[in-house]
ZALOZA-926295 format. One line per 5 residues: number of its first residue (from 1); for each residue x, z, y of C-alpha. Coordinates in Angstrom, 3 decimals. Layout:
# ZALOZA-926295
NUM = X,Z,Y  ...
//
This chain:
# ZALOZA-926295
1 = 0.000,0.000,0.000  1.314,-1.229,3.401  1.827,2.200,5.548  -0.752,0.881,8.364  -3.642,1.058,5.776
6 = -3.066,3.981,4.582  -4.656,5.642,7.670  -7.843,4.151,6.092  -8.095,5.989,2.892  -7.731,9.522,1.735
11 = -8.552,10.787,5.082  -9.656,13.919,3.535  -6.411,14.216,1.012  -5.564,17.819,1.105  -7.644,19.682,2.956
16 = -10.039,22.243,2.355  -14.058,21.948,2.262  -16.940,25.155,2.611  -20.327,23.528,1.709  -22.477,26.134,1.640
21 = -25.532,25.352,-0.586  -23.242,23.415,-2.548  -24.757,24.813,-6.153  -27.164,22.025,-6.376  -29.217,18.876,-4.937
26 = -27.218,17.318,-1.781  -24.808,20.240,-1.453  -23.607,19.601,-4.628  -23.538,15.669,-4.112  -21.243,16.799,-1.304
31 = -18.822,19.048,-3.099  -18.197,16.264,-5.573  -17.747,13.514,-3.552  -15.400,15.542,-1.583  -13.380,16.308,-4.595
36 = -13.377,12.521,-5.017  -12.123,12.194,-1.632  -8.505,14.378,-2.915  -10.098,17.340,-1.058  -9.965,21.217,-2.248
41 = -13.732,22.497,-2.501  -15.395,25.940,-2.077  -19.301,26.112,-2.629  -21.546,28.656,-2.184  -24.965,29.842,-2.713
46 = -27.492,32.903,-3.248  -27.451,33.132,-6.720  -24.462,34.036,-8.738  -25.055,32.049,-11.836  -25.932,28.823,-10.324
51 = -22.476,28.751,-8.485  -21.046,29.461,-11.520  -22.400,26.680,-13.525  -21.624,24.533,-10.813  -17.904,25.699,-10.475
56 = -17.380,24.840,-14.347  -19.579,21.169,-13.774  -16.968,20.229,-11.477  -14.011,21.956,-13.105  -15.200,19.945,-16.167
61 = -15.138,16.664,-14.504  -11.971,16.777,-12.733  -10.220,18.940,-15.111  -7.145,18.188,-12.808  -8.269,19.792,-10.077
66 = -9.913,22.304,-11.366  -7.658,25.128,-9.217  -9.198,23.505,-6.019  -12.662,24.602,-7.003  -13.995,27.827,-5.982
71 = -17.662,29.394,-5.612  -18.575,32.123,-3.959  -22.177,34.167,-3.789  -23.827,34.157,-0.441  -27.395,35.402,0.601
76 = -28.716,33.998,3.716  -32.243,35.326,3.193  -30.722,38.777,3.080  -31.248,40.794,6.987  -28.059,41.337,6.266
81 = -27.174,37.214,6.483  -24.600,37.722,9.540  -22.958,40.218,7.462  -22.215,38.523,4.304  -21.513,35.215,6.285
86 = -19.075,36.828,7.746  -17.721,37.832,4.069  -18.039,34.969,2.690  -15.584,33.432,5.382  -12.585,35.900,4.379
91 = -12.919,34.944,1.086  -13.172,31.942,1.770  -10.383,31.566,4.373  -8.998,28.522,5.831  -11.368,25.479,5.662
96 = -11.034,22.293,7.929  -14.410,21.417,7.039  -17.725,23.071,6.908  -21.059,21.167,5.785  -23.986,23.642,5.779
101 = -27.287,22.147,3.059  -28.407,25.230,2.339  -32.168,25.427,2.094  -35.422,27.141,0.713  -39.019,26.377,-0.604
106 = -40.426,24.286,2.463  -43.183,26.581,4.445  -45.901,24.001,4.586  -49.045,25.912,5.894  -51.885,25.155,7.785
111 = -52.042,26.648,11.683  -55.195,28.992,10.456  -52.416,30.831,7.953  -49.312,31.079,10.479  -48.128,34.757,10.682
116 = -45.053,35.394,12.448  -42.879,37.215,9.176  -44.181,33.743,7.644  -42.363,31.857,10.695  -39.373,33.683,10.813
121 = -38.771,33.290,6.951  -39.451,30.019,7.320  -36.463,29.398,9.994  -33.715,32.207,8.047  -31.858,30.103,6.401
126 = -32.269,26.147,7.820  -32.132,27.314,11.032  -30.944,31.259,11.838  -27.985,30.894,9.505  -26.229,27.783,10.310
131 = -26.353,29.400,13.982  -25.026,32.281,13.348  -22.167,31.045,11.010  -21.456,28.999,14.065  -20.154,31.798,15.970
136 = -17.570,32.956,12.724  -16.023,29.567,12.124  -12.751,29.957,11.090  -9.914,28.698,13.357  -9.197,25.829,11.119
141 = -11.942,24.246,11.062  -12.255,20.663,12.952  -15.790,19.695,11.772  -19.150,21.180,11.333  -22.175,19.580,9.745
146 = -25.494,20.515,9.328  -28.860,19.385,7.753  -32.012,18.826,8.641  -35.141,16.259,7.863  -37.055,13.627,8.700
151 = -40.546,15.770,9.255  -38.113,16.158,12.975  -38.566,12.474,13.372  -41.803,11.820,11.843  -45.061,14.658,11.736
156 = -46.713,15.899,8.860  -49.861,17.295,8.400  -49.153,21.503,8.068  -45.326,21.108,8.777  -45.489,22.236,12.069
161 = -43.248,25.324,11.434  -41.063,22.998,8.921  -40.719,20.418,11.565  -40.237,22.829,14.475  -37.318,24.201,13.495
166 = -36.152,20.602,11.606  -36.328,19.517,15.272  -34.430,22.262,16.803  -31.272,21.495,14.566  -31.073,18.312,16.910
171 = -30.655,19.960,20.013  -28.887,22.816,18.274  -26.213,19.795,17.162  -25.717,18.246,20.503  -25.216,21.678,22.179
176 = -23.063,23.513,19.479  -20.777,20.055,19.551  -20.198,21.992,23.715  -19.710,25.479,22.716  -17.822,24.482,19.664
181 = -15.815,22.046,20.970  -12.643,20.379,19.813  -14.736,21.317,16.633  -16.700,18.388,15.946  -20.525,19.290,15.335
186 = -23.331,16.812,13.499  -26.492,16.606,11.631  -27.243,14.657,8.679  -30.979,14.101,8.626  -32.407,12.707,4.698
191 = -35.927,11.882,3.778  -37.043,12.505,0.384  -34.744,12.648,-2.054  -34.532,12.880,-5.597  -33.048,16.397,-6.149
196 = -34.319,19.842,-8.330  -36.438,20.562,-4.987  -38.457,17.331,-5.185  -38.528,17.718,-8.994  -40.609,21.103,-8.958
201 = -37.343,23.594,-9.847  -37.866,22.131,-13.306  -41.657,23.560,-13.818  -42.937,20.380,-13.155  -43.388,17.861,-16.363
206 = -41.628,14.562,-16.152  -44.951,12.885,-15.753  -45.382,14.837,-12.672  -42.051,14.590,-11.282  -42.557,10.632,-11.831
211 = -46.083,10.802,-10.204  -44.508,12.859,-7.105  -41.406,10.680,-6.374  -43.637,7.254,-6.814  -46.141,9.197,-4.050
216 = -42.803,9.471,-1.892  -41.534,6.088,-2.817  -44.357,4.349,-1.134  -43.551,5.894,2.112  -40.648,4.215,2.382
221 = -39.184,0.425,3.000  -36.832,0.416,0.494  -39.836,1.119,-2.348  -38.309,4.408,-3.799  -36.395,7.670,-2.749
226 = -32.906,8.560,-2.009  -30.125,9.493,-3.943  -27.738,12.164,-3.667  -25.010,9.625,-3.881  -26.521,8.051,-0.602
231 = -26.942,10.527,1.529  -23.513,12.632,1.021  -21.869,9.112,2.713  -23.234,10.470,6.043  -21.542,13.757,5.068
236 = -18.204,12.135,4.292  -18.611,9.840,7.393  -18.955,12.818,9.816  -15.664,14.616,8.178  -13.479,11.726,8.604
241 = -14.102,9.929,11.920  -12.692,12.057,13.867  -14.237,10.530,17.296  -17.845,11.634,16.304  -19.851,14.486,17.801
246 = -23.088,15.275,18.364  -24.555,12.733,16.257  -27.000,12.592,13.515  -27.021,10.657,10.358  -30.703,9.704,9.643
251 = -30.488,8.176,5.791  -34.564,8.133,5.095  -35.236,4.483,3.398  -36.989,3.258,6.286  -39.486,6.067,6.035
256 = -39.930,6.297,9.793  -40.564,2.595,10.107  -44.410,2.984,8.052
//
């Protein structure tokens, strides 16, 4: 390889990568691609099993790099969710990257059911947590990105919580790319994709799970959902280009569009 191309490839050779969430669905699309990518990987999530299933998945596939795969337990629904973000970071340490997918059961509810515990569950962990982890970044980190969906785009009947917050990410983005700054901040932003959370946790039956994701395909131009390997390019896109900020990464399949 002729040394002016090699600033094109492997931009991500070497360093280190946080994706919190990272025990399933996108996150874990994320962790492995980063791998991939020559990167060192940390993931993290609430429950302690998952992360370790996930830790050997990966160790298992890249058996040679299985010492640059770590997991780590983290509860964000917890009160105590500054707290053991904070712990999380010194056992996690250094990490040049940071990509945040961590999410819950959606709060769809009708306006004659809102409650304010309701509301503030709702917005814990998509919304509360990736805020306050921005204010413990470690000093190595250069990017930042975050998740949201397209219900901040696009309304949908009994979302309004959902999409409130969905839509908040985008201002939180642009203004956290300002406080954060040389830190590069962005938001990916999927539609429907074909992960655990669309598939029912696994107490759906296939025939349901086909019946749900053909409901979801029909919403969409390209006639059928996303797929994890998709929508982690917008991930990988925000790490490397180093002159992005403030941005978001919409990957939906034209669902906005109908």
């Amino acid at each position: 390889m002729m040394p002016d191309q090699q600033k094109y490839t492997n931009k991500l050779e070497g360093s280190r990568v946080l994706v919190l969430g990272g025990s399933a669905g996108i996150g874990y699309g994320v962790a492995e691609a980063v791998v991939e990518n020559g990167a060192k990987v940390v993931i993290s999530s609430s429950n302690p099993k998952r992360v370790e299933e996930a830790v050997a998945r990966l160790q298992q596939a890249y058996p040679s790099k299985a010492q640059h795969i770590e997991g780590f337990t983290c509860d964000l629904g917890s009160q105590d969710v500054e707290a053991n973000l904070v712990a999380l970071l010194e056992q996690v340490g250094d990490a040049e990257h940071i990509v945040f997918t961590a999410g819950d059961s959606l709060a769809m509810m009708p306006l004659s059911e809102l409650e304010l515990p309701k509301m503030i569950k709702a917005g814990q962990i998509r919304f509360f947590a990736p805020l306050l982890l921005a204010k413990h970044l470690p000093k190595s980190t250069v990017s930042y990105t975050l998740t949201t969906g397209s219900v901040s785009f696009k309304p949908i009947k009994n979302w309004s919580t959902v999409a409130g917050y969905g839509s908040g990410l985008h201002a939180v983005t642009r203004n956290l790319a300002l406080d954060l700054a040389p830190v590069r901040v962005n938001l990916v932003s999927p539609g429907v994709v074909d992960t655990d959370l669309w598939r029912g946790g696994g107490i759906k039956t296939e025939e349901e799970v086909k019946e749900t994701l053909a409901v979801a395909a029909k919403g969409t131009v390209t006639g059928k959902p996303g797929r994890v390997e998709d929508v982690v390019e917008g991930y990988l896109a925000f790490m490397k280009d180093e002159n992005v900020t403030g941005s978001v990464y919409s990957s939906e399949g034209g669902h906005l569009l109908v």
